[in-house]
TIROVO-96689 format. One record per residue: x, y, z of N, C-alpha, C in turn. Coordinates in steps of 0.05 Angstrom, whole numbers, padded with zeros to 5 digits, always signed. Example, Ala and Ser with C-alpha at 12.3 -4.5 7.8 and 13.67 -1.06 7.14 Angstrom:
<rs>
+00264-00114+00156+00246-00090+00156+00264-00066+00156+00257-00045+00142+00273-00021+00143+00258+00001+00157
</rs>
This chain:
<rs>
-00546-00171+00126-00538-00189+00104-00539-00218+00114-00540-00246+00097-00541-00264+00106-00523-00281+00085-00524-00311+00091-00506-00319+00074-00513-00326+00049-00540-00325+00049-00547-00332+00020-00551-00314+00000-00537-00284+00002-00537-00262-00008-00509-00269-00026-00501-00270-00057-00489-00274-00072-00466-00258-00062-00449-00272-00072-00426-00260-00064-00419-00237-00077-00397-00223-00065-00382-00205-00082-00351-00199-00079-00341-00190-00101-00303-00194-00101-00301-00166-00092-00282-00155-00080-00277-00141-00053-00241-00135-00065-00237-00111-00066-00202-00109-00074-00197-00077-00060-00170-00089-00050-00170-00068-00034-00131-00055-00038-00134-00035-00062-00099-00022-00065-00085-00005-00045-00070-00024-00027-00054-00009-00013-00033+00002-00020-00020+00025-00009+00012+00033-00017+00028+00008-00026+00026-00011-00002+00041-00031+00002+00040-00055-00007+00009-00062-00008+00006-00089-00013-00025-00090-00038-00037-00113-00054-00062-00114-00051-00076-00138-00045-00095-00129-00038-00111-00155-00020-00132-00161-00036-00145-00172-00039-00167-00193-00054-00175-00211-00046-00215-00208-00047-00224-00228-00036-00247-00242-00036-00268-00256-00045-00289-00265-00047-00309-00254-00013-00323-00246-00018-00337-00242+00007-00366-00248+00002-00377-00271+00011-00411-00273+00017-00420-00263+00037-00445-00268+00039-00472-00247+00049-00457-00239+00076-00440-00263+00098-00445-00262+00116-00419-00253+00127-00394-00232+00110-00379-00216+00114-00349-00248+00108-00364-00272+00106-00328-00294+00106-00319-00283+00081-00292-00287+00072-00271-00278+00066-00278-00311+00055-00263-00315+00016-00262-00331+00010-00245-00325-00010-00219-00349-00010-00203-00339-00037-00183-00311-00034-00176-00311-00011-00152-00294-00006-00136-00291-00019-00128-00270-00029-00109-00262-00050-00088-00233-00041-00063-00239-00041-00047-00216-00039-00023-00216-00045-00008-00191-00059+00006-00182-00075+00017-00163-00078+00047-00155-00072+00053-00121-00072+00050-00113-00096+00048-00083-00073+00034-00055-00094+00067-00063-00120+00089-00042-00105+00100-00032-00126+00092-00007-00140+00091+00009-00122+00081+00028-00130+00103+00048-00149+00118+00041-00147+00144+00059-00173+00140+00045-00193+00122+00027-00201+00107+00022-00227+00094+00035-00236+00080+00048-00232+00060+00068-00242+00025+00046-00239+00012+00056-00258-00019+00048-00250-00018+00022-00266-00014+00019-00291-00024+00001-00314-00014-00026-00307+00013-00034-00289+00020-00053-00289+00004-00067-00263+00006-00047-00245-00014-00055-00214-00032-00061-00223-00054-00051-00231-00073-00053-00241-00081-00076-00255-00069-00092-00270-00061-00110-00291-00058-00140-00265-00043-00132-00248-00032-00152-00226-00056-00157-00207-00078-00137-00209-00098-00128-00176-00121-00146-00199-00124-00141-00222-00143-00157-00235-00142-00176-00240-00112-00189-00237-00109-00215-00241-00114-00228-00212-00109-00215-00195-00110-00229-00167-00138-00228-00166-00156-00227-00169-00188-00213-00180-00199-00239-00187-00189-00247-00207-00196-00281-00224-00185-00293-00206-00169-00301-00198-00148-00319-00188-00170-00324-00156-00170-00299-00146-00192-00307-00116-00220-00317-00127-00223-00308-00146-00259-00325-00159-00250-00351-00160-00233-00361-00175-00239-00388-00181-00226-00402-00154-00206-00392-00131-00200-00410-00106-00222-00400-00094-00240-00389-00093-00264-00380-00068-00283-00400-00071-00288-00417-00099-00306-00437-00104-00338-00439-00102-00335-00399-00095-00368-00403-00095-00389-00387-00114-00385-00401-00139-00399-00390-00162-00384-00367-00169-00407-00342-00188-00393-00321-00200-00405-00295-00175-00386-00275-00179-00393-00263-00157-00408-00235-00182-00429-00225-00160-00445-00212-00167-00443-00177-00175-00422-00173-00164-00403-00139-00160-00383-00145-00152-00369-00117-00151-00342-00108-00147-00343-00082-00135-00328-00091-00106-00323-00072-00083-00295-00056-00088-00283-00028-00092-00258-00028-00096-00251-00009-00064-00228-00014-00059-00223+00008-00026-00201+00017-00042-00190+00039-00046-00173+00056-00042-00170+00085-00028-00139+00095-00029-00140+00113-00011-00146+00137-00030-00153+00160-00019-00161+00190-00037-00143+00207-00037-00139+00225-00048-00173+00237-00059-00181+00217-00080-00197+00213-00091-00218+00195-00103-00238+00207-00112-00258+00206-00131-00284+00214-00138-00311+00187-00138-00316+00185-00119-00327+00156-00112-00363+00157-00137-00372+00184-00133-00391+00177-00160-00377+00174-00190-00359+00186-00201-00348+00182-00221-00336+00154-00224-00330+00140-00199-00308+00119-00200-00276+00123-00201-00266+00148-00202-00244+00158-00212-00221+00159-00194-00200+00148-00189-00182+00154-00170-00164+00179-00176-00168+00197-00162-00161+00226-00172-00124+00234-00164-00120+00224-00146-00098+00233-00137-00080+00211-00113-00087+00191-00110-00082+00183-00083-00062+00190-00074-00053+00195-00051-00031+00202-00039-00009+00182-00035-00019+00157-00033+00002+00129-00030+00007+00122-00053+00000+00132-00077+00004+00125-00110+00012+00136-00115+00041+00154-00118+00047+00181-00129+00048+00178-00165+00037+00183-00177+00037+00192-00214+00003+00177-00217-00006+00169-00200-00036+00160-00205-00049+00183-00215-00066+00194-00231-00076+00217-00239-00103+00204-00257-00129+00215-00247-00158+00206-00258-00153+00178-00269-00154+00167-00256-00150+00134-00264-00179+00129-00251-00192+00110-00282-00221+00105-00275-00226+00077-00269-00211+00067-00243-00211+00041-00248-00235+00028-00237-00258+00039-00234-00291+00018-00234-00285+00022-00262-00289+00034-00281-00292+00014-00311-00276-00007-00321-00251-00001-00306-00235-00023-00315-00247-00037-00304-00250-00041-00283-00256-00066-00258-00293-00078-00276-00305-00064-00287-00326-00069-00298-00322-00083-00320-00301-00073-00336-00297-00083-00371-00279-00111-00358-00268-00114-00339-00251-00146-00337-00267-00161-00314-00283-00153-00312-00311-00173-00298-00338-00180-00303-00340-00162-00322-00377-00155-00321-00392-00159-00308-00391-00145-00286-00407-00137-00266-00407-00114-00254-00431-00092-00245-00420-00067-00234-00397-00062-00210-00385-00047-00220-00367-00035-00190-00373-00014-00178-00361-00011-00152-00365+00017-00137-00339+00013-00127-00332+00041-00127-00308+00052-00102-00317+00068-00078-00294+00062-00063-00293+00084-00039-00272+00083-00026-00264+00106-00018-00240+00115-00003-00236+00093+00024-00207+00072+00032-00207+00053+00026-00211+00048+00067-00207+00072+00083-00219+00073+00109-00243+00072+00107-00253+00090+00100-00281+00096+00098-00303+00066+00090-00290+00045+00072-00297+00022+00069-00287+00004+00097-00264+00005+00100-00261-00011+00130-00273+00002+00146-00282+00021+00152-00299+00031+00178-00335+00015+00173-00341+00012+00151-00369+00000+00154-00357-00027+00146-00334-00034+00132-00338-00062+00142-00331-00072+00163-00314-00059+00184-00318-00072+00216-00341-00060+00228-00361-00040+00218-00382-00033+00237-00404-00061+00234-00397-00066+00205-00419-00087+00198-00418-00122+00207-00389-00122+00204-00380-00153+00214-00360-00151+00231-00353-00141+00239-00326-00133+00263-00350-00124+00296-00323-00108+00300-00333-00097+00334-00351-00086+00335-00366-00065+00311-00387-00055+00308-00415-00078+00318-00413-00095+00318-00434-00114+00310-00447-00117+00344-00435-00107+00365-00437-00107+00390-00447-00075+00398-00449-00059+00384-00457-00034+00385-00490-00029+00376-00500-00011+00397-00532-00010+00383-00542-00002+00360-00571-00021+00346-00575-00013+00320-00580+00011+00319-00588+00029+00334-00591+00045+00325-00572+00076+00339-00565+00097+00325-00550+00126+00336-00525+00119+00362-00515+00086+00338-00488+00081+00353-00470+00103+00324-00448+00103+00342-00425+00127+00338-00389+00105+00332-00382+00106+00315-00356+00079+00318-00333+00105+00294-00316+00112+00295-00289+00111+00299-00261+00096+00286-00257+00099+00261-00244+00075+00256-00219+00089+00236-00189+00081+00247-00164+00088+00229-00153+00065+00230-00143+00067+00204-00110+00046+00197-00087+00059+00194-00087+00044+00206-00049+00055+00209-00031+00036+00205-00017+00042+00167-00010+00025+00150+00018+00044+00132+00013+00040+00107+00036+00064+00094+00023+00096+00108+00000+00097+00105-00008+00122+00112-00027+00118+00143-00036+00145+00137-00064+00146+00162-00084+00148+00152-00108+00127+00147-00131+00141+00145-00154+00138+00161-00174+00147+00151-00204+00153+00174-00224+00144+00168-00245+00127+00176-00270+00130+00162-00289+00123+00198-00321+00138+00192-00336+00133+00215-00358+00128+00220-00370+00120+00236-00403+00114+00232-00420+00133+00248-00430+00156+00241-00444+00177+00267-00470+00164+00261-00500+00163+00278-00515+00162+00280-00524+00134+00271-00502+00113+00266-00516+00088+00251-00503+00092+00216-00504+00106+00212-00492+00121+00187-00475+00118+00173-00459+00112+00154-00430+00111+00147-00425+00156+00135-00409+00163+00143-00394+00185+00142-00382+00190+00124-00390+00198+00099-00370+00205+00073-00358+00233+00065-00378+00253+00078-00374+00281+00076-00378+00290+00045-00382+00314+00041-00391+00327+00017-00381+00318-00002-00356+00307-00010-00346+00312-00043-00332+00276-00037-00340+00264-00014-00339+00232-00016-00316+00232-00002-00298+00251+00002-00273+00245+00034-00266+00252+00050-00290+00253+00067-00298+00254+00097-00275+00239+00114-00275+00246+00141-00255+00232+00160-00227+00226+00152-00198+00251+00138-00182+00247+00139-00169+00242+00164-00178+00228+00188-00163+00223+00214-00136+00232+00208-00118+00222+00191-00093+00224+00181-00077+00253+00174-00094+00270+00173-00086+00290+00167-00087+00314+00185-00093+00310+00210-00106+00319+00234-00065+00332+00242-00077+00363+00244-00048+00365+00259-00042+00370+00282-00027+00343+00288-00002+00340+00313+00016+00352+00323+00033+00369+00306+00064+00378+00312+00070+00401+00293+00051+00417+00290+00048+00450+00282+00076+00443+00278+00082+00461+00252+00111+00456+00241+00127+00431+00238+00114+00415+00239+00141+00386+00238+00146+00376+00213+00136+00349+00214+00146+00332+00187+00128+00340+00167+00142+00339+00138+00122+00356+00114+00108+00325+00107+00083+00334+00106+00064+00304+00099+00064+00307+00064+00061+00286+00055+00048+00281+00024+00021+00304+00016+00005+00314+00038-00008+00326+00039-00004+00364+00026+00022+00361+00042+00031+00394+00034+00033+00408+00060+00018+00393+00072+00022+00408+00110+00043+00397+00124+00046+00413+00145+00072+00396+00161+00062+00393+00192+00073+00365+00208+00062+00354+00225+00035+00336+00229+00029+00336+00201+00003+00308+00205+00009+00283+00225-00013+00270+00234-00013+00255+00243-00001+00226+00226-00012+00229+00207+00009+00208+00193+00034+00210+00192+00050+00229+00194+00077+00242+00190+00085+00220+00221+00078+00211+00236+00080+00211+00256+00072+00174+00270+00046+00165+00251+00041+00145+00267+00037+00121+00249+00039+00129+00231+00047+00107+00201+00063+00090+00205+00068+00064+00194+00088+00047+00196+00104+00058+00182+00104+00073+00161+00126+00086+00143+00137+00100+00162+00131+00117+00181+00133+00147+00188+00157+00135+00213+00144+00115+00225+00156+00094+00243+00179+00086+00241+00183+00083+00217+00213+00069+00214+00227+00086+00204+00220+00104+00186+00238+00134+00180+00248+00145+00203+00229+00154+00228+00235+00159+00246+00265+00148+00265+00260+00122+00250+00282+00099+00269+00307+00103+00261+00301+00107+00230+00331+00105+00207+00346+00132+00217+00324+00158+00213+00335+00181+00214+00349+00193+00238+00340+00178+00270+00357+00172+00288+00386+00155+00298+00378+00132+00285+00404+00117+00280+00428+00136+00264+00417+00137+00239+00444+00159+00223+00448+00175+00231+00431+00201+00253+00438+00221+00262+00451+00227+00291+00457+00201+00295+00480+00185+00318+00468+00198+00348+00443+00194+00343+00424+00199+00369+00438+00185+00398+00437+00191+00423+00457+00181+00438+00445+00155+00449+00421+00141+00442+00413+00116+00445+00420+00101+00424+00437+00108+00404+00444+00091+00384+00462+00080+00392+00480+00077+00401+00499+00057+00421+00492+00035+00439+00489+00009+00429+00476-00011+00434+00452-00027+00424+00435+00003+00409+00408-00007+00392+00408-00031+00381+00388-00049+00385+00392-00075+00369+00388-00063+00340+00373-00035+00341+00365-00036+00301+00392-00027+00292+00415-00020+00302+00431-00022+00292+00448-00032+00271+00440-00053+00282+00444-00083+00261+00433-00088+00235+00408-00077+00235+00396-00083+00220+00397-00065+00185+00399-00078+00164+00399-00064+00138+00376-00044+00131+00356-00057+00137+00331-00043+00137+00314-00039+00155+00305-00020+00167+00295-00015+00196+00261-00015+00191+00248-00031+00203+00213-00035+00195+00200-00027+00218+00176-00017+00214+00153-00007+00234+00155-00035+00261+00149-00064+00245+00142-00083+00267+00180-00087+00283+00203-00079+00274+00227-00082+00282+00227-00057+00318+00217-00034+00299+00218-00010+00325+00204-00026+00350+00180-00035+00346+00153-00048+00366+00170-00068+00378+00189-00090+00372+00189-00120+00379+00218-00095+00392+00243-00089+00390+00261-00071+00398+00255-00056+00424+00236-00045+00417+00218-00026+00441+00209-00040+00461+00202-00065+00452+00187-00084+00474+00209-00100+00496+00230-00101+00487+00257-00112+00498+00271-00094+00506+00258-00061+00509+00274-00041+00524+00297-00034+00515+00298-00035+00483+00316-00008+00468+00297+00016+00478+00331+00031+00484+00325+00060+00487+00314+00074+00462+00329+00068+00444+00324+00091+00417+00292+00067+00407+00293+00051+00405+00258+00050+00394+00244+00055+00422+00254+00044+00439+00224+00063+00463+00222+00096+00459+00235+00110+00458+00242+00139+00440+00220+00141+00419+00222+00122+00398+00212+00132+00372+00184+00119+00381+00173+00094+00396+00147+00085+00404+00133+00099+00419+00151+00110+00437+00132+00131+00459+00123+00154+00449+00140+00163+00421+00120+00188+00409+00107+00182+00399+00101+00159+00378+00081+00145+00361+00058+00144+00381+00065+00132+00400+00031+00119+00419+00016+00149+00439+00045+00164+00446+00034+00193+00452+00011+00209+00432+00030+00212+00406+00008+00232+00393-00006+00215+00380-00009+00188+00374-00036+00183+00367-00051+00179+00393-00047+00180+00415-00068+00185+00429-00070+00221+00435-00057+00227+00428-00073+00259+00432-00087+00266+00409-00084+00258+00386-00108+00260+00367-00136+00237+00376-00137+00221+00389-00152+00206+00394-00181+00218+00411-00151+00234+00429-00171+00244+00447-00188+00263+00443-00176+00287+00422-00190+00303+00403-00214+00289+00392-00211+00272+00382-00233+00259+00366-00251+00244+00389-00249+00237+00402-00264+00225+00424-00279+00245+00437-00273+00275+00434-00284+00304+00451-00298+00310+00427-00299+00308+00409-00313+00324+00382-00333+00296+00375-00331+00272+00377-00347+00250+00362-00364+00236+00393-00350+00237+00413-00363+00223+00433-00367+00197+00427-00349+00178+00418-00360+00159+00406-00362+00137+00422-00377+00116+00421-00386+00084+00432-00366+00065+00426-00346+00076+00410-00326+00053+00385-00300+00073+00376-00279+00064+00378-00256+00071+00369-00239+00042+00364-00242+00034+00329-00227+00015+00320-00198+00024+00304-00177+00005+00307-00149+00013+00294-00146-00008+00276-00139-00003+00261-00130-00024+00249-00107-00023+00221-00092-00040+00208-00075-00033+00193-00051-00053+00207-00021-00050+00187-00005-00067+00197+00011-00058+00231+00004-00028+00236+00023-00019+00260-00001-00036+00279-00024-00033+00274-00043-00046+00301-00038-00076+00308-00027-00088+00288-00012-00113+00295-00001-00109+00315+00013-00091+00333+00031-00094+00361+00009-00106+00378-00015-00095+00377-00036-00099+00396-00033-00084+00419-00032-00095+00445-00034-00075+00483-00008-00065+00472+00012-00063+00459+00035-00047+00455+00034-00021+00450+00011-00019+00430-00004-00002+00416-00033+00009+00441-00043-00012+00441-00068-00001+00455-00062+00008+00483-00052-00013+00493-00050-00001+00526-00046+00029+00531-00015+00040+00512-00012+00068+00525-00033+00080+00520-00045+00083+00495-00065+00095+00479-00088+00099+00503-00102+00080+00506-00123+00081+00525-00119+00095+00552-00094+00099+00563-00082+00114+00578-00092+00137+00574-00079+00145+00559-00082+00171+00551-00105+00185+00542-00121+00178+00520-00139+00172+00527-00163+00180+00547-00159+00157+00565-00172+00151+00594-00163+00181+00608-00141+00188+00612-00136+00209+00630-00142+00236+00615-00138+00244+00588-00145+00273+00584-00170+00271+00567-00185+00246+00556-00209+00263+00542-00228+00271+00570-00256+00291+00553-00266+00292+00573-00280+00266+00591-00292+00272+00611-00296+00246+00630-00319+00232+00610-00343+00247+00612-00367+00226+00592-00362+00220+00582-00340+00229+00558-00327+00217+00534-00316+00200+00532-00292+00198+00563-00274+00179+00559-00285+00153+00583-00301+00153+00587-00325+00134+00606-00339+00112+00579-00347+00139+00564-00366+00118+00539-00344+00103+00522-00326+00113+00515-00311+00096+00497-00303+00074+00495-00301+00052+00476-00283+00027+00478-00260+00036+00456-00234+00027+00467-00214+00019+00432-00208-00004+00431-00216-00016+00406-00196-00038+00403-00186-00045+00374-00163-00060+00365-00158-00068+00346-00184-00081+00330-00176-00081+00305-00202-00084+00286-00201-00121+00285-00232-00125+00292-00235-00154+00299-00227-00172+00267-00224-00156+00244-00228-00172+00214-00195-00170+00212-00181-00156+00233-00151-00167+00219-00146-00156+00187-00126-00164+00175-00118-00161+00153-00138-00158+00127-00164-00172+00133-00181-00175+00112-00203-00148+00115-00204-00131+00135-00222-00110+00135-00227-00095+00111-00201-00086+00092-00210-00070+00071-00228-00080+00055-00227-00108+00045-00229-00124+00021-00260-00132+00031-00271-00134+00067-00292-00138+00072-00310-00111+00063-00295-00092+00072-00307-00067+00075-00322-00057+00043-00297-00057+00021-00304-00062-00005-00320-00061-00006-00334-00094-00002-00355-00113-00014-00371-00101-00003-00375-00093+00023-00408-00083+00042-00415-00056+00027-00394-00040+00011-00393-00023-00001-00417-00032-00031-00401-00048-00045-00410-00054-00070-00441-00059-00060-00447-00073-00042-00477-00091-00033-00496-00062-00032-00486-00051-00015-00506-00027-00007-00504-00003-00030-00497-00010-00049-00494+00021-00066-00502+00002-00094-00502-00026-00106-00506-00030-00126-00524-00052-00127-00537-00057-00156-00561-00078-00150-00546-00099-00159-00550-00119-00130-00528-00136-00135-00547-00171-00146-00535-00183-00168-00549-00203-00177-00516-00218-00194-00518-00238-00192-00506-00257-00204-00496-00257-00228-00472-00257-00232-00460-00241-00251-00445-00271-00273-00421-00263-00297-00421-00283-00315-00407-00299-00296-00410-00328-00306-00390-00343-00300-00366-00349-00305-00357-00337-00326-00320-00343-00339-00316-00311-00337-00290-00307-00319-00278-00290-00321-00266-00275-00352-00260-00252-00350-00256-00243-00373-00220-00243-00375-00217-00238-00393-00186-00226-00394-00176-00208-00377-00151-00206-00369-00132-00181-00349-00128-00166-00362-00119-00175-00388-00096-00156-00404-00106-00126-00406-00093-00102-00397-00109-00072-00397-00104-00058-00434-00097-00077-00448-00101-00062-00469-00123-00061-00481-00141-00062-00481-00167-00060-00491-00176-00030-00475-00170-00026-00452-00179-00001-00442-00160+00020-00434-00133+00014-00461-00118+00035-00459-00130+00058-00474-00146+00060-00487-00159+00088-00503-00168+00093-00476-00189+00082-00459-00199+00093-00442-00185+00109-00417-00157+00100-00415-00139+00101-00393-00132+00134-00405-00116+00138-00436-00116+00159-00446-00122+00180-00440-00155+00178-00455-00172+00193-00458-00176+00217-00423-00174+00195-00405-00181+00214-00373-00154+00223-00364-00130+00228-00382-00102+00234-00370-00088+00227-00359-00088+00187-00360-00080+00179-00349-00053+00164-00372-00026+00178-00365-00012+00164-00384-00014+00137-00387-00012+00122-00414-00003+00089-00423+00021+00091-00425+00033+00066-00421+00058+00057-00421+00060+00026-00445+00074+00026-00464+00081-00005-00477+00068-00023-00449+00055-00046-00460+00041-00065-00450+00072-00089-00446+00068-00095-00418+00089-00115-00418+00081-00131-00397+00094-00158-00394+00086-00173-00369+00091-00163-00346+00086-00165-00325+00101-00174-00289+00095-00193-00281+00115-00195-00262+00110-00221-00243+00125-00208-00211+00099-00222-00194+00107-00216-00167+00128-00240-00160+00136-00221-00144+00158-00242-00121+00164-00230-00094+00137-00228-00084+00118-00218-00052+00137-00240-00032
</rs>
């Protein structure tokens, strides 16, 4: 891609947050936009808020009208239908068709895709990937955010698997019998290395008067967060070095799994827990380094994802580019308001709710 390839708007629904973003040919990020989910809203209002942040990044990105619409979310998903089927970080989301929305309040085509699986080709394409050979390079890529997910590049390739959600990294089991995932199984790796999972972990020790709770700085604290355990841990609390040393353990024993089965050239992380950085990576590569096999663990690099925070919203867009014919789309944004495509919301079983305002206060 280059830079004189029209741009495209790039949105990416996390559990937690959404991100929005103008992206041209040459993967920059223009017109940053972000906004919590709120996900005990249900779909119509997010939705309503993710399309407004949509307009709002067109007109601060300043560079004309953008040509498509990239969407990243997490699955299950139906990425030919457009349909968000179930996500797991959305609980009451049900067949929500939001490329038509995203089509009817832009006019321009959209595409989806499961919202790793988009950050994995957009850091293969503008990230660390970009140092890897053009051709039957192999790259590796999870976030580790509300959830876990996966997406990968085998042979040069992007990896979608049969029915479009390929590489649940996240769901990979860790701890035969443990924590019950969103999933329905117990001991996923998300159960385990999530920022959510992270700080549950922290709370559910603290209340359960674990014998490093005496002294803990999270003690103190009202609400106990993923980045609180990390910065705690790093100052040599017992009870977060406890809850950090199993986090960086079993995601490196799934790593290493996946490093013996993929052999890969590339292992990128990314999401808000990869924010610790060598906190995160150092043990990891340890581990790693000492139990995959030797070729395996010789060829590998890991590192945090070079696009930072903006990977989904890049990933999106490289999405939209390569899957739709992309040309220059209107210039005046359309309306947010989702009632015009509440029949349509209906009709696919997705309950409506009375139309009302929100307002963030992120």
């Amino acid at each position: 891609m280059s830079s004189v390839d029209p741009p495209v708007l790039g949105l990416d629904i996390g559990g937690t947050k959404l991100a929005v973003g103008v992206v041209t040919g040459d993967g920059v990020v223009r017109g940053w936009q972000v906004g919590p989910t709120r996900p005990e809203q249900g779909p119509e209002p997010i939705l309503e808020r993710l399309l407004a942040l949509g307009h709002r990044s067109v007109l601060a990105a300043g560079v004309g009208p953008v040509a498509a619409v990239g969407i990243s979310c997490g699955g299950p998903l139906d990425v030919t239908a457009g349909v968000l089927r179930a996500p797991l970080h959305l609980p009451g989301w049900h067949d929500v068709p939001v490329v038509a929305l995203a089509e009817d309040a832009y006019g321009v085509p959209a595409a989806l895709e499961n919202d790793a699986t988009a950050a994995a080709l957009g850091e293969y394409r503008y990230g660390h990937g970009r140092t890897l050979p053009a051709e039957d390079a192999t790259m590796l890529y999870l976030t580790l955010s509300t959830g876990v997910g996966g997406g990968a590049v085998v042979g040069s390739r992007l990896l979608r698997g049969a029915a479009g959600n390929g590489a649940e990294f996240g769901h990979l089991v860790v701890r035969p019998g443990g924590r019950l995932c969103g999933c329905g199984r117990r001991g996923c790796l998300e159960r385990y290395v999530s920022g959510t999972s992270i700080a549950e972990r922290a709370t559910e020790a603290l209340a359960g008067g674990a014998t490093e709770v005496s002294g803990s700085a999270l003690a103190s604290l009202e609400t106990v967060r993923a980045e609180d355990v990390v910065a705690a841990a790093a100052a040599g609390d017992p009870l977060a070095l406890t809850v950090w040393t199993e986090t960086t353990d079993l995601l490196g024993q799934a790593l290493t799994d996946l490093v013996n089965v993929f052999e890969p050239h590339l292992v990128v992380l990314g999401g808000g827990v990869a924010r610790s950085g060598a906190a995160l990576l150092d043990p990891v590569r340890r581990r790693v380094g000492q139990q995959a096999m030797a070729p395996a663990a010789a060829a590998v690099r890991l590192e945090t994802a070079a696009l930072g925070d903006t990977v989904g919203v890049v990933g999106a867009a490289a999405v939209a580019r390569d899957r739709l014919p992309v040309h220059p789309g209107p210039t005046s944004p359309r309306p947010t308001s989702l009632r015009p495509t509440s029949l349509r919301m209906a009709s696919s079983g997705l309950p409506t709710r009375p139309h009302h305002e929100t307002e963030d206060h992120g």
